[in-house]
SEVO-194698 format. One record per residue (C-alpha): residue number from 1; y, x, z; residue in one letter. Coordinates in nm, 2 decimals. Each point is the difference from the previous one (the first is absolute). Last residue first. Layout:
N
[r NUM; [Y; X; Z]; 'A']
...
//
This chain:
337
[r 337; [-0.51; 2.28; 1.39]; 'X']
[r 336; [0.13; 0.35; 0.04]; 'X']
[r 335; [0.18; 0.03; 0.36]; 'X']
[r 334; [0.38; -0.07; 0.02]; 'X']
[r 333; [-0.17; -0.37; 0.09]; 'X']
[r 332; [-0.10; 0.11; 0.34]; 'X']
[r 331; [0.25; 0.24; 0.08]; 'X']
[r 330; [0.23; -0.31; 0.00]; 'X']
[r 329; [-0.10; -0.14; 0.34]; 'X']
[r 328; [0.24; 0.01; 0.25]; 'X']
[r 327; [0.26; 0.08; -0.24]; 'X']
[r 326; [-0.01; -0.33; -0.17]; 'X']
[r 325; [-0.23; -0.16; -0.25]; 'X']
[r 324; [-0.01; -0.38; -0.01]; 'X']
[r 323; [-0.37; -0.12; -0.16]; 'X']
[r 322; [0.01; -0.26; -0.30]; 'X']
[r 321; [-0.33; -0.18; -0.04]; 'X']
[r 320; [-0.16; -0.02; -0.37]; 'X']
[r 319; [-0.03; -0.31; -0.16]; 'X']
[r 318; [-0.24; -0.11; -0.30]; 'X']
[r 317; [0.02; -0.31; -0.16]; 'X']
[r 316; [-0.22; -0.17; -0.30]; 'X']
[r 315; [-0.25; 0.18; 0.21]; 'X']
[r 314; [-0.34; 0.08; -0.22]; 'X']
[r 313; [-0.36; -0.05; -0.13]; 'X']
[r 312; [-0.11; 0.21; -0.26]; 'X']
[r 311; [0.02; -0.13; -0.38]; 'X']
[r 310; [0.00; 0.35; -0.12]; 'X']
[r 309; [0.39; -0.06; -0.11]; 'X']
[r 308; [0.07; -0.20; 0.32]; 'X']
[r 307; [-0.11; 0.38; 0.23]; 'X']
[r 306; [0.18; 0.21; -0.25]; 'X']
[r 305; [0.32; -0.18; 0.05]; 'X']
[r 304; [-0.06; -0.01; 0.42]; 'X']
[r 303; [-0.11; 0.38; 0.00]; 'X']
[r 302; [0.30; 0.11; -0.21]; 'X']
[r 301; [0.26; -0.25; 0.21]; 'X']
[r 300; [-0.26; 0.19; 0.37]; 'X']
[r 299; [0.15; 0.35; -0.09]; 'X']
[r 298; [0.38; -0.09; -0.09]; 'X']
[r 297; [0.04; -0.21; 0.31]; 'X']
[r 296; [-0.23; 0.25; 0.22]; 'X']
[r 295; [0.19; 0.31; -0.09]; 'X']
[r 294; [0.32; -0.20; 0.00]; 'X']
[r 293; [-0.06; -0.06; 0.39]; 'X']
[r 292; [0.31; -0.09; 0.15]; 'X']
[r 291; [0.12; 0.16; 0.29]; 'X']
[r 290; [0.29; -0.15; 0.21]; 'X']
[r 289; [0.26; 0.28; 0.08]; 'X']
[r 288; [0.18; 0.13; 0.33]; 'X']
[r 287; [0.29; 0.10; 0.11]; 'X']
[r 286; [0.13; 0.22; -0.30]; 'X']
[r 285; [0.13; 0.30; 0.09]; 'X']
[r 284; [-0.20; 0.10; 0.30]; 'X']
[r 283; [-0.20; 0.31; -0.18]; 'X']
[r 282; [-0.30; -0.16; -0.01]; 'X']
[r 281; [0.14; -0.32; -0.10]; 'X']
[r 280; [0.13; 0.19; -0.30]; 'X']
[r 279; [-0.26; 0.18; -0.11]; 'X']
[r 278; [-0.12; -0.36; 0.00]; 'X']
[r 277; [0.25; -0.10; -0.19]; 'X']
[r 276; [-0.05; 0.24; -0.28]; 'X']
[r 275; [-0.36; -0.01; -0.03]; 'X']
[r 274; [0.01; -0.39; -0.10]; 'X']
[r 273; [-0.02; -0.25; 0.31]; 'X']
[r 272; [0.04; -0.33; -0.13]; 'X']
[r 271; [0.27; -0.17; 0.16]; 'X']
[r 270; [0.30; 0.09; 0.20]; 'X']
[r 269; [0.17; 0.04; 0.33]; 'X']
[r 268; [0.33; 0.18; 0.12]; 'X']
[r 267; [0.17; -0.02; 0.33]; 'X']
[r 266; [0.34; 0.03; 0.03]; 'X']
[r 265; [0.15; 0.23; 0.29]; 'X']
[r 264; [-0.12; 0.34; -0.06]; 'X']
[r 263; [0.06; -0.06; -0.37]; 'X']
[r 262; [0.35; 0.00; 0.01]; 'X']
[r 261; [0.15; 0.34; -0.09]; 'X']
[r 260; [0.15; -0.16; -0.31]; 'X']
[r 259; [-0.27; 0.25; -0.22]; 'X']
[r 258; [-0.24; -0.15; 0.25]; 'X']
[r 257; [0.04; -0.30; -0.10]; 'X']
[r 256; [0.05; 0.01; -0.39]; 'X']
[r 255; [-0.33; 0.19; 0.01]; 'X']
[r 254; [-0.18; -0.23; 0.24]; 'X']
[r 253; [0.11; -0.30; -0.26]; 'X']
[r 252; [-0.11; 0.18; -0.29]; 'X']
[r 251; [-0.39; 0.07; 0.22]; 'X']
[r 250; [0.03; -0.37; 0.03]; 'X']
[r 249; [0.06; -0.12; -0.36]; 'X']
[r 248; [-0.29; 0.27; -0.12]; 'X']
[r 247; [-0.21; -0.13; 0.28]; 'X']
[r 246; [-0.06; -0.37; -0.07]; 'X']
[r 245; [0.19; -0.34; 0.13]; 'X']
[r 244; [0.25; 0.18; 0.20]; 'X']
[r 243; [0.08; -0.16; 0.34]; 'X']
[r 242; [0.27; 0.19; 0.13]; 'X']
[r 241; [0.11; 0.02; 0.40]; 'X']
[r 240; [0.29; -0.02; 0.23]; 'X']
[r 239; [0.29; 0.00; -0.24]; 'X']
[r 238; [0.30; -0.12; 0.19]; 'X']
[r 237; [0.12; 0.33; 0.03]; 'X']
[r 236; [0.11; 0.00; -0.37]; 'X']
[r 235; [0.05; -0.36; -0.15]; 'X']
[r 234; [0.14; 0.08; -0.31]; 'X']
[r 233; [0.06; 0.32; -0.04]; 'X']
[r 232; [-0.42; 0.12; 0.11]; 'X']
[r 231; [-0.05; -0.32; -0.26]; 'X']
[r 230; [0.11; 0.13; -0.29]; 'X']
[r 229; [-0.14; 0.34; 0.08]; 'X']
[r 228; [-0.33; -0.19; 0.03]; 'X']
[r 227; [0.05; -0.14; -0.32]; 'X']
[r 226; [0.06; 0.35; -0.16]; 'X']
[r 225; [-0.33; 0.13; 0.14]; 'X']
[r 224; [-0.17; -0.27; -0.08]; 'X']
[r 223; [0.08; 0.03; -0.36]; 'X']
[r 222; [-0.11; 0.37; -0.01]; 'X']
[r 221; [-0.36; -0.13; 0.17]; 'X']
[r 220; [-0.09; -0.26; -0.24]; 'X']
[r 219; [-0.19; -0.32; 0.10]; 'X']
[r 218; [0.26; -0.20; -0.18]; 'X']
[r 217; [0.30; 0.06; 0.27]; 'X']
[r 216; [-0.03; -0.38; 0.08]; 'X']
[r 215; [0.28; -0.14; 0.24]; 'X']
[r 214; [-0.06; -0.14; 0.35]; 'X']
[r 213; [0.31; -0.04; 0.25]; 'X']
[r 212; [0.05; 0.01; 0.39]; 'X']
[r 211; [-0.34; -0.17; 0.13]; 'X']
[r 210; [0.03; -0.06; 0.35]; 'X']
[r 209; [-0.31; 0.06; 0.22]; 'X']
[r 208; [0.02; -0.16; 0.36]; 'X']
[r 207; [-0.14; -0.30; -0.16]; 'X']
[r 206; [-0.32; 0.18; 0.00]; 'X']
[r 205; [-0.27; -0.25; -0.13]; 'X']
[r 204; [0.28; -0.13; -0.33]; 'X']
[r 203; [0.03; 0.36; -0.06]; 'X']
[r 202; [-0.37; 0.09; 0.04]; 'X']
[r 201; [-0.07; -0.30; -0.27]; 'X']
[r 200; [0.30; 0.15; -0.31]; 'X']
[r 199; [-0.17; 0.35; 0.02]; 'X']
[r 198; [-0.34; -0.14; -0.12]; 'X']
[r 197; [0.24; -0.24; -0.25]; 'X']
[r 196; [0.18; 0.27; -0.13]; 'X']
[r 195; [-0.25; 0.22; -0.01]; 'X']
[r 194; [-0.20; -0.32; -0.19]; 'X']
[r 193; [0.29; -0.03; -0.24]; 'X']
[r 192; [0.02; 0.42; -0.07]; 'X']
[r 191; [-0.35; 0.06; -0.04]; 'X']
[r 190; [-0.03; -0.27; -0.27]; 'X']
[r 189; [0.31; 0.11; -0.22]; 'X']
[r 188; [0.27; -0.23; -0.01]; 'X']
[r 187; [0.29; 0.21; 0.09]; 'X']
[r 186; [-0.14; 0.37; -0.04]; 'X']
[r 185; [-0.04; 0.12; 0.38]; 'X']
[r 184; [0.17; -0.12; 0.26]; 'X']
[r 183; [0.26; 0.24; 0.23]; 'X']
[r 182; [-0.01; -0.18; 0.38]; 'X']
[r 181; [0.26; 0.00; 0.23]; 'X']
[r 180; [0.00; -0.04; 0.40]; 'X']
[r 179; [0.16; -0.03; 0.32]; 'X']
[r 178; [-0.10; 0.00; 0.34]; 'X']
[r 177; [-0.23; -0.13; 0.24]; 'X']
[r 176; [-0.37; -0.12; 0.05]; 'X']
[r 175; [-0.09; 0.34; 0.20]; 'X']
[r 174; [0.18; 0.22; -0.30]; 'X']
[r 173; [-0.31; 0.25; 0.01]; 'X']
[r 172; [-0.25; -0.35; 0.01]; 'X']
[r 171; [0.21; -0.18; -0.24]; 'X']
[r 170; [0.00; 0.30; -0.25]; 'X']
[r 169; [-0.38; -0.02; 0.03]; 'X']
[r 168; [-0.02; -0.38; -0.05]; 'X']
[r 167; [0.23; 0.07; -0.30]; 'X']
[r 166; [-0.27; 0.27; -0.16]; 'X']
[r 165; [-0.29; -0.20; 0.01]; 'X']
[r 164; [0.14; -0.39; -0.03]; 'X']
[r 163; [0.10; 0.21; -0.32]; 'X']
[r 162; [-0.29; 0.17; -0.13]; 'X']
[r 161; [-0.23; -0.36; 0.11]; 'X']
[r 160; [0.25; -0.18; -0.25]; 'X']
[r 159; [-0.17; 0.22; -0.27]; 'X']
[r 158; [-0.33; -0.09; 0.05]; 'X']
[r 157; [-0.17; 0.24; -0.19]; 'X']
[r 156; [-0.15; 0.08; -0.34]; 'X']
[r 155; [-0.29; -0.09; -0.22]; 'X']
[r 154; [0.02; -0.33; -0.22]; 'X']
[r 153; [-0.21; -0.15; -0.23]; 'X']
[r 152; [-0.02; -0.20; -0.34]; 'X']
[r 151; [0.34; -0.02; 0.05]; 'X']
[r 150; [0.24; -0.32; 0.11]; 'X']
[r 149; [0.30; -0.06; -0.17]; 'X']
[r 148; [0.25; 0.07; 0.25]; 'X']
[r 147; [0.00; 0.34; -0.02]; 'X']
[r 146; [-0.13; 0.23; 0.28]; 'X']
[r 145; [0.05; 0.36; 0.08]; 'X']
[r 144; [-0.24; 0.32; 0.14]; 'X']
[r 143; [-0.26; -0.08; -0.29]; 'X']
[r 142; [-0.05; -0.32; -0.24]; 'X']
[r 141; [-0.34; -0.05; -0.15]; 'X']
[r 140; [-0.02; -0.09; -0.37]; 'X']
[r 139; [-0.32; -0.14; -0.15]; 'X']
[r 138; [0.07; -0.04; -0.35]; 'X']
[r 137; [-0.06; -0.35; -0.17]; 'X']
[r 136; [0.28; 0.03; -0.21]; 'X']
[r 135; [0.15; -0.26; 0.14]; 'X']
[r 134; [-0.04; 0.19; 0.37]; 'X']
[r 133; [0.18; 0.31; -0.18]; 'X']
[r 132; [0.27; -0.21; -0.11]; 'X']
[r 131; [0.05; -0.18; 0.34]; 'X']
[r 130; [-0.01; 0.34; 0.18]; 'X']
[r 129; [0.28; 0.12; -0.18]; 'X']
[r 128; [0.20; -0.33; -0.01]; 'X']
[r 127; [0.02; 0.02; 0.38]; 'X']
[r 126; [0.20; 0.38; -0.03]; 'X']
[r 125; [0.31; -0.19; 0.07]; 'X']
[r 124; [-0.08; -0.24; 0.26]; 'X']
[r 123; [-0.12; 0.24; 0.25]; 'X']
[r 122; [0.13; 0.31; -0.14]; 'X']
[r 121; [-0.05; 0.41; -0.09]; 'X']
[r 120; [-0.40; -0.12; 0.02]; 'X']
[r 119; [-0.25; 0.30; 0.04]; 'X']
[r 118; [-0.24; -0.16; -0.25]; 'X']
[r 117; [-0.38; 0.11; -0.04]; 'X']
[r 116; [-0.12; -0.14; -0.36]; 'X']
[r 115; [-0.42; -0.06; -0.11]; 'X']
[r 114; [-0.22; 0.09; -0.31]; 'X']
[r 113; [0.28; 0.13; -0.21]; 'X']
[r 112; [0.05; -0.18; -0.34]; 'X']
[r 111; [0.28; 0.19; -0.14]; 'X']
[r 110; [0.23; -0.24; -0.11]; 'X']
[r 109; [-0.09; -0.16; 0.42]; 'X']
[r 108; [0.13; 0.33; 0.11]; 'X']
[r 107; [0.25; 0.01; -0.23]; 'X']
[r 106; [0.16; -0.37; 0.14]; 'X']
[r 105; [-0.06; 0.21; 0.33]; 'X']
[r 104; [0.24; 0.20; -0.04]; 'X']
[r 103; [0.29; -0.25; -0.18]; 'X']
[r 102; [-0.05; -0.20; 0.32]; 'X']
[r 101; [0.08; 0.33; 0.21]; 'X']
[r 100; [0.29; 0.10; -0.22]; 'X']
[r 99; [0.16; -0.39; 0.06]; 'X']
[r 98; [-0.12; 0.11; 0.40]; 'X']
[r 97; [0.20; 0.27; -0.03]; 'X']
[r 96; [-0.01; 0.27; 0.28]; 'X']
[r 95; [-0.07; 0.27; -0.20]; 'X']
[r 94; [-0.30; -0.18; -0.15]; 'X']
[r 93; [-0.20; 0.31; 0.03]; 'X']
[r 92; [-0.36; -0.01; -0.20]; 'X']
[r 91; [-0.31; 0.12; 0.05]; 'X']
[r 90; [-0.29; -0.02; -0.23]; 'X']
[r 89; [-0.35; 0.06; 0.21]; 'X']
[r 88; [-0.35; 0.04; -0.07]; 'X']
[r 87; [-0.26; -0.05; 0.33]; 'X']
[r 86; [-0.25; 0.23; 0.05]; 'X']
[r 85; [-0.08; -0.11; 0.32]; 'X']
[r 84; [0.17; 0.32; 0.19]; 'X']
[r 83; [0.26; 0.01; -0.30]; 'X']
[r 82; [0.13; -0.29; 0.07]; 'X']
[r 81; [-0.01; 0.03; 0.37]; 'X']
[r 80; [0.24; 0.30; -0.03]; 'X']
[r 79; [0.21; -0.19; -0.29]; 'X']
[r 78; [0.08; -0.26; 0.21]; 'X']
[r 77; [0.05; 0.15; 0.33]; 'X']
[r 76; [0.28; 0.27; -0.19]; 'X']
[r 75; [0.19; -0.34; -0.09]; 'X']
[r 74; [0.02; -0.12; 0.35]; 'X']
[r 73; [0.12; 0.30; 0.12]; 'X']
[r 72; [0.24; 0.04; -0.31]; 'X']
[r 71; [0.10; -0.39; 0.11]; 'X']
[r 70; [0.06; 0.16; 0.33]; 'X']
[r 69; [0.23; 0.29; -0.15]; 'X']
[r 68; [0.24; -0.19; -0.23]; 'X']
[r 67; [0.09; 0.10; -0.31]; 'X']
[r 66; [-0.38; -0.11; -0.13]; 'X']
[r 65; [0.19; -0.35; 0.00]; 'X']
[r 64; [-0.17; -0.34; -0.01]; 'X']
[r 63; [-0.35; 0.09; -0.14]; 'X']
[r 62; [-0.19; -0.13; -0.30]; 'X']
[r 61; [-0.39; 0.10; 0.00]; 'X']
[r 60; [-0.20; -0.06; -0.31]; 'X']
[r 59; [-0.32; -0.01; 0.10]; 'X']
[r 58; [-0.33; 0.10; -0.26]; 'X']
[r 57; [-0.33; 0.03; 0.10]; 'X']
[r 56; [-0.26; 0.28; -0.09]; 'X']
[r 55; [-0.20; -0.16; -0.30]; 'X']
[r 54; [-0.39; -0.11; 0.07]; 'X']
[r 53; [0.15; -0.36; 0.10]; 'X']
[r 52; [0.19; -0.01; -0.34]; 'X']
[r 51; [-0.32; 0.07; -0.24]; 'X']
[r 50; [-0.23; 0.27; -0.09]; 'X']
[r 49; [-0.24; -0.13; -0.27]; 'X']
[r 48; [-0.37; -0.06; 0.08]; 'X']
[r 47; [0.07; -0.31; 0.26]; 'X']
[r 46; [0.10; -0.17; -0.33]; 'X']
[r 45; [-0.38; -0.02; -0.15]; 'X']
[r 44; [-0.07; 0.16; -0.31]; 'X']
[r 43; [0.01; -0.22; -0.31]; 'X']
[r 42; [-0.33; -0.16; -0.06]; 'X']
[r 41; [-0.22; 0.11; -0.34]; 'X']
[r 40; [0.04; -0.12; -0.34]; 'X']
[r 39; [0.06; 0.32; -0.19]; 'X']
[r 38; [0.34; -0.04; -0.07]; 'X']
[r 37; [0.05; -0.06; 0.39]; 'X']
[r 36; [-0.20; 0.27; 0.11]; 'X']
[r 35; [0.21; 0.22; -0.29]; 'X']
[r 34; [0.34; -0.14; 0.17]; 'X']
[r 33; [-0.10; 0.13; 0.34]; 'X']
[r 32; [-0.14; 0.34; -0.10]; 'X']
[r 31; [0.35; 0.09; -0.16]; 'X']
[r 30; [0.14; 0.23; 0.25]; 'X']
[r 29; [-0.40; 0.12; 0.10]; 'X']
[r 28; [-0.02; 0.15; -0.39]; 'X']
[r 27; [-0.20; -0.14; -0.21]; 'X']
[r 26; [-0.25; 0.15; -0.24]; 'X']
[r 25; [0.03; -0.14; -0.38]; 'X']
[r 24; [-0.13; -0.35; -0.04]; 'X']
[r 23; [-0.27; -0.12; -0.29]; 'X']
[r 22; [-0.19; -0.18; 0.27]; 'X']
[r 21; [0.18; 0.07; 0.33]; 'X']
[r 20; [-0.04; 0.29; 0.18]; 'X']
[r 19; [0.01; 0.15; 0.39]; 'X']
[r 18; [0.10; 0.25; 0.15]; 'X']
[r 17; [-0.08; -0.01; 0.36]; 'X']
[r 16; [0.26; 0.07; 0.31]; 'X']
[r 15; [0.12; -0.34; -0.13]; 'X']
[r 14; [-0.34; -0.16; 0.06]; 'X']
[r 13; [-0.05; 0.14; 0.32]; 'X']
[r 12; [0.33; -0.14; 0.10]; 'X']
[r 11; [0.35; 0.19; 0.06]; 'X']
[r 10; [0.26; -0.08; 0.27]; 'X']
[r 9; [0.23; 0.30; 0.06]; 'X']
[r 8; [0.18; -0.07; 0.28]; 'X']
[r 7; [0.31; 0.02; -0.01]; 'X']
[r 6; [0.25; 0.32; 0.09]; 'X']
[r 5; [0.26; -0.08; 0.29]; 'X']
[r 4; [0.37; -0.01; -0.13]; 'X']
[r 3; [0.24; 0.23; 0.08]; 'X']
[r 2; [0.34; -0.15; 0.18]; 'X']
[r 1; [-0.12; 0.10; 0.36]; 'X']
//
């Protein structure tokens, strides 16, 4: 992925000749250009000399947090369709910084790539990222997360559609009654607000739904676990059903259930549907998932940056539907996509 392509070789009739000057020795082809000049004759025309466009492009790629398994997905996407259009990558992991995440693509712009895929860790925080690379007059195209300064492009999904999603299935198994809480993901991240607010609309349609407490477990699935311990002592019995805004927070909640010999009466759902939850769902552990396509996300950012380097027409904004897995139909995304 990382090699470059070999150039052209781009030779005229007159270099492939050797050729003289009056009192000149024989020139070699490397200095065949300054001799026609000495000599009175036209410099060679640019086209002759390999330039940018005939260079395999470079995107410098600056993801969230390659901890996590989705944004791994996501990752993985990248650098598969990279290297299917000959596409040269430099990826970096922000760790969940978005001050790290600026500082990335600060390089990126040092080093002159041709365009910048972001992963944002924040909304606001990650903003002057994309305002640098824009002043720079770098095309930058935002994957998965928004900031609030707009991107040359965006591919994801609608995140409030995850949400409306997975609470308009716990309303169905709860039949628009019973009580609920909700584990967010990082406090100002993208995902997180528009769960919230996806999650926020079937609670105001069900009024039968009562929302115990929300707290953010980070997206992490050893911090859910200890939250939903938390809560098991808190409210215990009154649980009815968790809303976890991805997998790893859900699959920590099933554990801290079923370790309290719960489970069987709390329903679990989540978002994005990495391996691990829908072994899960097979099994009946977690209730069901919503499925969101990080092959396509990563896939179509390297197609969308490629497409406004050549000029090509393009969506400023590409969205991807969300589909809810459960156990009815889980054997169709077990399969190899």
């Amino acid at each position: 992925m990382n090699a470059a392509s070999p150039y052209p070789t781009h030779v005229s009739a007159l270099g492939r000749a050797a050729t003289r000057c009056p009192g000149s020795k024989w020139l070699s082809l490397a200095s065949f250009a300054l001799f026609l000049a000495g000599c009175g004759a036209e410099s060679p025309p640019q086209a002759t000399r390999p330039d940018s466009a005939q260079k395999p492009p470079t995107i410098g790629v600056s993801v969230m947090n390659l901890s996590s398994e989705f944004i791994v997905m996501i990752n993985q996407a990248v650098e598969a369709k990279a290297k299917e259009l000959g596409v040269r990558l430099i990826v970096n992991d922000a760790q969940r910084s978005p001050e790290r995440q600026v500082q990335q693509v600060e390089s990126f712009i040092a080093q002159r790539v041709d365009a910048i895929i972001l992963n944002p860790c924040e909304v606001e925080a990650s903003s002057p990222a994309v305002s640098k690379a824009l002043t720079a007059g770098i095309p930058i195209v935002n994957v998965n997360s928004e900031t609030k300064t707009q991107p040359t492009a965006f591919v994801g999904s609608h995140d409030e559609e995850s949400a409306r999603l997975a609470m308009e299935y716990v309303a169905k198994r709860l039949n628009g009654n019973g009580n609920i809480v909700i584990m967010q993901g990082f406090l100002g991240q993208a995902a997180q607000l528009k769960r919230d607010q996806g999650a926020r609309e079937v609670l105001a349609a069900n009024p039968g739904l009562r929302l115990l407490t929300e707290q953010t477990a980070e997206w992490d699935r050893a911090k859910a676990l200890a939250l939903m311990e938390n809560w098991i002592q808190s409210f215990g019995s009154k649980i009815n059903a968790v809303f976890a805004q991805n997998d790893e927070m859900g699959l920590g909640a099933v554990i801290a259930l079923e370790n309290a010999r719960m489970k069987d009466k709390v329903i679990v759902v989540s978002v994005d549907a990495i391996a691990d939850a829908l072994q899960a769902v097979k099994k009946g552990r977690l209730d069901a998932t919503v499925f969101q396509d990080a092959v396509g996300q990563g896939g179509s950012a390297v197609e969308t940056a490629l497409k406004i380097l050549r000029g090509e027409p393009y969506q400023s904004q590409v969205f991807i539907p969300f589909q809810l897995v459960t156990a009815e139909n889980v054997d169709r995304y077990l399969k190899p996509r």
